[in-house]
TIGU-190275 format. One record per residue (C-alpha): residue number from 1; x, y, z. Coordinates in steps of 0.05 Angstrom, whole numbers. Layout:
TIGU-190275
<r NUM; <X; Y; Z>>
...
END
This chain:
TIGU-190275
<r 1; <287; 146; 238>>
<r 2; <311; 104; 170>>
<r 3; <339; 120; 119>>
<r 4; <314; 97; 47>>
<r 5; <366; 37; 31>>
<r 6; <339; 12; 105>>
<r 7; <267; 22; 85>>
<r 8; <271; -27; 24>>
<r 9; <320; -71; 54>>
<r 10; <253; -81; 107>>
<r 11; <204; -79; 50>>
<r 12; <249; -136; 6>>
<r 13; <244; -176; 76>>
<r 14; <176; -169; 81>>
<r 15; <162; -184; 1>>
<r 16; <214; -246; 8>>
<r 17; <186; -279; 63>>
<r 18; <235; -267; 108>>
<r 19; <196; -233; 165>>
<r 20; <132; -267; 158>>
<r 21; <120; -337; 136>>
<r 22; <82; -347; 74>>
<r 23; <15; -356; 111>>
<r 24; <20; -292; 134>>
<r 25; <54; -252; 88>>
<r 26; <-25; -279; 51>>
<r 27; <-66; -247; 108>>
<r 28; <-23; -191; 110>>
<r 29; <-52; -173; 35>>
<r 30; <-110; -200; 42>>
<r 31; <-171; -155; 51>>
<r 32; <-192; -170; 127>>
<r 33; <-249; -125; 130>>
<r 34; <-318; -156; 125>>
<r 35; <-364; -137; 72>>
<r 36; <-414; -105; 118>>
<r 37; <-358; -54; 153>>
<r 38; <-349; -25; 78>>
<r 39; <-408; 33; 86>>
<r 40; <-402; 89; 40>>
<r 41; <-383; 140; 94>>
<r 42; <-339; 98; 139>>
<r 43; <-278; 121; 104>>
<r 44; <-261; 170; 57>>
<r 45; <-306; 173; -17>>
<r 46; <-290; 111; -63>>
<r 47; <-238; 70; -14>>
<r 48; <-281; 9; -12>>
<r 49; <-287; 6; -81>>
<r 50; <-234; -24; -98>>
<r 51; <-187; -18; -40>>
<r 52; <-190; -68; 17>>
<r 53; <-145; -67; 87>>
<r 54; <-105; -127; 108>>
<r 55; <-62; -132; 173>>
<r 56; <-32; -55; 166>>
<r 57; <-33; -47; 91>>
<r 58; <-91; -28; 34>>
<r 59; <-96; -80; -8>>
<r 60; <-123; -71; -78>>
<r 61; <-183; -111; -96>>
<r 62; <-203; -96; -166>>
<r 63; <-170; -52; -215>>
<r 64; <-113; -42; -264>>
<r 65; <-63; -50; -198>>
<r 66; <-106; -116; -163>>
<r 67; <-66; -146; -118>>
<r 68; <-26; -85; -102>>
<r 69; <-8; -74; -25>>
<r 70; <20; -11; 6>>
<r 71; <21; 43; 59>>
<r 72; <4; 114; 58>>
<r 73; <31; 158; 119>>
<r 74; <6; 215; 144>>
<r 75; <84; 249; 138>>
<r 76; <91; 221; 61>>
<r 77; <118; 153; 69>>
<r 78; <89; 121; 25>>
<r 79; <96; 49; -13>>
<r 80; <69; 1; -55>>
<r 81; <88; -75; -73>>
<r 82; <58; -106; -136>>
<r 83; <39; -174; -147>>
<r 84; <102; -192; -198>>
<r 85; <147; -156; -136>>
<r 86; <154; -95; -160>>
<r 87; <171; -45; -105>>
<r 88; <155; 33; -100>>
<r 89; <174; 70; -43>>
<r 90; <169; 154; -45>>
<r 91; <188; 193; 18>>
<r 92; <169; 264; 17>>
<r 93; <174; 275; 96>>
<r 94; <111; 338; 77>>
<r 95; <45; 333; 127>>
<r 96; <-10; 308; 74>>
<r 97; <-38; 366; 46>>
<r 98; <-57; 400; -21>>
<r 99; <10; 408; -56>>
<r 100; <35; 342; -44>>
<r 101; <-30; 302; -63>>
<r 102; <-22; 304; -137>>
<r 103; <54; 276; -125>>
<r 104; <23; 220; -85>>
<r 105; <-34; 207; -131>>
<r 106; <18; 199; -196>>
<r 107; <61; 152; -147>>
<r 108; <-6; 106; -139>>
<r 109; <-21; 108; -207>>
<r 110; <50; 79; -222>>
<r 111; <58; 5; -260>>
<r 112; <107; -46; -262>>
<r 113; <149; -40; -325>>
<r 114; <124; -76; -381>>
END
């Protein structure tokens, strides 16, 4: 159990550099899936598109939000870290399910402020 102050207190460590070094922090957002593990079944309609999977995060590969890494949970924890370091976290605590989808789907559409 956390609490959301402790959540992106961890996810500013993790963004900063000061969990992983910086070689890491890069294959942690980097896409470490091979090309010929991306079949259109393996995974649900459209991920490989433009959505990769480093070492426990999706990383976004093409797109309006390239370079984007977060986590999706299946009890709505979800977050996101941009390239320029912008931070979203949303925690619903709600099994994944019909009426919190469109919630999570506005939070992924989400862009750094201008």
């Amino acid at each position: 159990l956390s609490t959301a102050p402790d959540y992106l207190r961890f996810l500013r460590a993790l963004r900063d550099g000061e969990l992983l070094g910086a070689e890491h922090l890069a294959m942690l957002r980097s896409d470490q899936v091979p090309a010929s593990a991306k079949q259109p079944g393996s995974f649900f309609s459209g991920f490989w598109e433009q959505t990769g999977w480093g070492f426990g995060v999706s990383v976004v590969a093409d797109g309006p939000h390239r370079g984007r890494w977060s986590w999706s949970g299946g009890a709505g924890t979800d977050f996101f870290v941009d390239p320029d370091g912008t931070l979203g976290l949303l925690l619903t605590q709600v099994e994944l399910g019909p009426r919190v989808m469109p919630l999570l789907e506005a939070f992924g559409e989400l862009s750094p402020p201008a």
